[in-house]
TORVEX-109071 format. One record per residue (C-alpha): x, y, z. Coordinates in steps of 0.05 Angstrom, whole numbers, plus 5000, padded with zeros to 4 digits. Example, Ala and Ser with C-alpha at 12.3 -4.5 7.8 and 13.67 -1.06 7.14 Angstrom:
! TORVEX-109071
     x     y     z
  5246  4910  5156
  5273  4979  5143
END
This chain:
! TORVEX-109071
     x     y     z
  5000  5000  5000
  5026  5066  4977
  5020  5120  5034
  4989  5182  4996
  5027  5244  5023
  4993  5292  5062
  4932  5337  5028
  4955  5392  4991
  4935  5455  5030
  4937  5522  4999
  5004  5554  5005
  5009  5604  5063
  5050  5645  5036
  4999  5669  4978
  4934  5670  5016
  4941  5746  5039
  4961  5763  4963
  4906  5718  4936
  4842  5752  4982
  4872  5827  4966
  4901  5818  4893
  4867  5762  4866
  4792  5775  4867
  4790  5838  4823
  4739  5845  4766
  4742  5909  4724
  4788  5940  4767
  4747  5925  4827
  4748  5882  4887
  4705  5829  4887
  4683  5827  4967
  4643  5773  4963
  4693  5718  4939
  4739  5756  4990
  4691  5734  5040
  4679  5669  5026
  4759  5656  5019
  4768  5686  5075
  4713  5642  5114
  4752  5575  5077
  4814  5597  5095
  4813  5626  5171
  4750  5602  5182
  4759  5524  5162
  4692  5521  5124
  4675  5458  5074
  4666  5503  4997
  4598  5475  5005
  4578  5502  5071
  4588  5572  5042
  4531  5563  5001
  4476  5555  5062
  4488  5621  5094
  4436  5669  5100
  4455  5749  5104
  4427  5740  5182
  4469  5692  5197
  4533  5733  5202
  4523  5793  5253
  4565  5832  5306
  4605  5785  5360
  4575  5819  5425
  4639  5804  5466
  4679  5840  5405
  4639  5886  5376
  4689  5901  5316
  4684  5825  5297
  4642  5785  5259
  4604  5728  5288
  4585  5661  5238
  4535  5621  5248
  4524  5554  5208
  4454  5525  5210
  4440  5459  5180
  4398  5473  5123
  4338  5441  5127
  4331  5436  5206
  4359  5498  5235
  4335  5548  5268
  4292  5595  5223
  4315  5668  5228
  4232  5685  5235
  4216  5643  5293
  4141  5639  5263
  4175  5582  5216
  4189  5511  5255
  4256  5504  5215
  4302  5530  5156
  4269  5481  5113
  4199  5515  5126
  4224  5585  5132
  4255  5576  5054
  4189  5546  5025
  4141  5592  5063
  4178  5663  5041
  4208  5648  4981
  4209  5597  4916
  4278  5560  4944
  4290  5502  4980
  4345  5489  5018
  4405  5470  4978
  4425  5406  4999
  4364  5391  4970
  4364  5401  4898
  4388  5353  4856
  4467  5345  4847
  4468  5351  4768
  4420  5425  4795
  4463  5493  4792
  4434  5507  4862
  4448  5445  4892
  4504  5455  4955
  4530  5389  4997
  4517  5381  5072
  4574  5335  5100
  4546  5329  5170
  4593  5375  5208
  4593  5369  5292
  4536  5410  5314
  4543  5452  5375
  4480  5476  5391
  4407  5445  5401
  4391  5508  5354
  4421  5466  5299
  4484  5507  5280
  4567  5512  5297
  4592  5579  5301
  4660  5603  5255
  4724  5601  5303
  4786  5641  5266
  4850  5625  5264
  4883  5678  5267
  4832  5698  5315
  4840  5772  5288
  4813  5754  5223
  4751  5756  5245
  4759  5829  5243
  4776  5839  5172
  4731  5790  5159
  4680  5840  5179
  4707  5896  5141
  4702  5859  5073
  4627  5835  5094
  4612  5905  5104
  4637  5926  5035
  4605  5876  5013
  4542  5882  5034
  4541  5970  5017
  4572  5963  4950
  4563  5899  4919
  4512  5858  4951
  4448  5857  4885
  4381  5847  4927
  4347  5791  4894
  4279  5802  4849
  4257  5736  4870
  4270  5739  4958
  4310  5693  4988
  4369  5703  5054
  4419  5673  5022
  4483  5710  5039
  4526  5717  4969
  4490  5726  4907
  4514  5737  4837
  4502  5788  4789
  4427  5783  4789
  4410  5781  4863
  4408  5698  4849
  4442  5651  4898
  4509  5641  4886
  4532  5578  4861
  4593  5534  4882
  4616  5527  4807
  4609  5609  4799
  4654  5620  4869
  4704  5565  4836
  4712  5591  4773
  4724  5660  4803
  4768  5626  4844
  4813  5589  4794
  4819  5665  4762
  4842  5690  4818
  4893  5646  4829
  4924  5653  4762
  4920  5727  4771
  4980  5725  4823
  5015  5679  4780
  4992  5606  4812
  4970  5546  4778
  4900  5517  4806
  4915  5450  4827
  4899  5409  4874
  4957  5366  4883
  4982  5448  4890
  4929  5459  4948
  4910  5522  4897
  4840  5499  4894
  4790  5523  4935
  4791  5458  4976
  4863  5472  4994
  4840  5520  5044
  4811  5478  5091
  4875  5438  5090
  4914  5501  5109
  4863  5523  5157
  4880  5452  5199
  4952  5451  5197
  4951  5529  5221
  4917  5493  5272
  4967  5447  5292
  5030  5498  5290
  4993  5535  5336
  4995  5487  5383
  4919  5461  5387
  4911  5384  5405
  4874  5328  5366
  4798  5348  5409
  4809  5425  5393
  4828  5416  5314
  4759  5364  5315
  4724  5420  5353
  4745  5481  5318
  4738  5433  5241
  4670  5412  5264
  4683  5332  5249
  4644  5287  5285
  4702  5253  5298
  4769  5267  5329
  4806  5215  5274
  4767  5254  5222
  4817  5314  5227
  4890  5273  5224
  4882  5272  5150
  4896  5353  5151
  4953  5354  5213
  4995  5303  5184
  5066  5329  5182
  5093  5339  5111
  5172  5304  5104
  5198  5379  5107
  5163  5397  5175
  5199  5320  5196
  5262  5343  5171
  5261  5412  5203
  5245  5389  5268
  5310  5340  5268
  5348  5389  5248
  5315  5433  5300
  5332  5373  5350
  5404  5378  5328
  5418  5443  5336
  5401  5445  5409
END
């Protein structure tokens, strides 16, 4: 049995570059893919969890009032954001002509995964932990501009949180596309064996984790797995962090 090495994860030395350079569009920043990078690569999101936020779901932190607070609601049984409705699920089909997205088909342009992530409240959601915690600050910041400048209020209603063009719900192949642009704008290849592709974030977001000195329960916790094995996949050490740290050892 061959060993796969460890999953690419996207290059920490580019994320800053990608999120301020990368995601321009006729000269102009483009705040929501910002945002939704930002909330893959500091906030370990799943690409498809991005797709089930509503606009309510991301308010002030009232312990920091200059950072944003996430909240992730399963999409069908969450907690509606009008507590008239029983559920997310009931909310969508009662106010506007969407279901949740998990539940359209998969070959559908709205259809968005749910992987079962480790919910941590009996409201049916997880909330977004940072890392770096200050993130969560310019996090806010782009979700502002987002929302004043770009944000196109739908014709047809619905809370989703990032829309394209129309007012529509954005869709994971629009955000990936934009995203593969983006990279080759700074000069990447999008790859995954690179970790350049949007799933390369979450990889990065869990060995951040790890250098910082988080153990195995804390990564599961703060990656929302349902499982603490589920998360050794993206702390493995790579052959160069095994070779620095004898060297390291050496030294001393």
């Amino acid at each position: 049995n061959i060993k796969q090495e460890t999953a690419a994860r996207f290059p920490e030395e580019h994320i800053d570059r990608l999120i301020t350079s990368g995601f321009i569009v006729n000269g102009k920043q483009d705040f929501a893919s910002q945002a939704m990078t930002m909330l893959l690569n500091y906030g370990g999101l799943r690409k498809s969890e991005l797709f089930h936020i509503y606009v309510s779901d991301i308010t002030l932190n009232p312990n920091h009032q200059d950072e944003a607070l996430i909240r992730i609601y399963h999409p069908q049984y969450g907690a509606s954001p009008d507590p008239q409705y029983k559920n997310r699920m009931d909310y969508l089909q009662s106010t506007s002509k969407f279901k949740p997205r998990n539940m359209y088909r998969l070959s559908e342009r709205l259809y968005s995964g749910w992987k079962k992530p480790l919910l941590t409240n009996k409201a049916g959601f997880f909330d977004v932990i940072f890392n770096p915690p200050e993130k969560a600050k310019e996090f806010l910041l782009v979700w502002a501009n987002y929302l004043k400048y770009q944000r196109v209020e739908p014709k047809s209603s619905h809370p989703f949180a990032f829309t394209n063009l129309k007012g529509e719900p954005e869709t994971l192949k629009n955000y990936q596309r934009k995203h593969r642009k983006a990279v080759e704008r700074i000069g990447l290849t999008a790859r995954k064996e690179l970790g350049t592709t949007e799933h390369g974030h979450r990889h990065a977001y869990g060995y951040r984790a790890r250098k910082s000195g988080l153990n195995q329960i804390e990564i599961q916790k703060a990656m929302h797995h349902q499982s603490p094995l589920s998360c050794l996949v993206y702390i493995q050490p790579t052959v160069d962090d095994i070779r620095n740290n004898m060297r390291t050892t050496e030294n001393e």
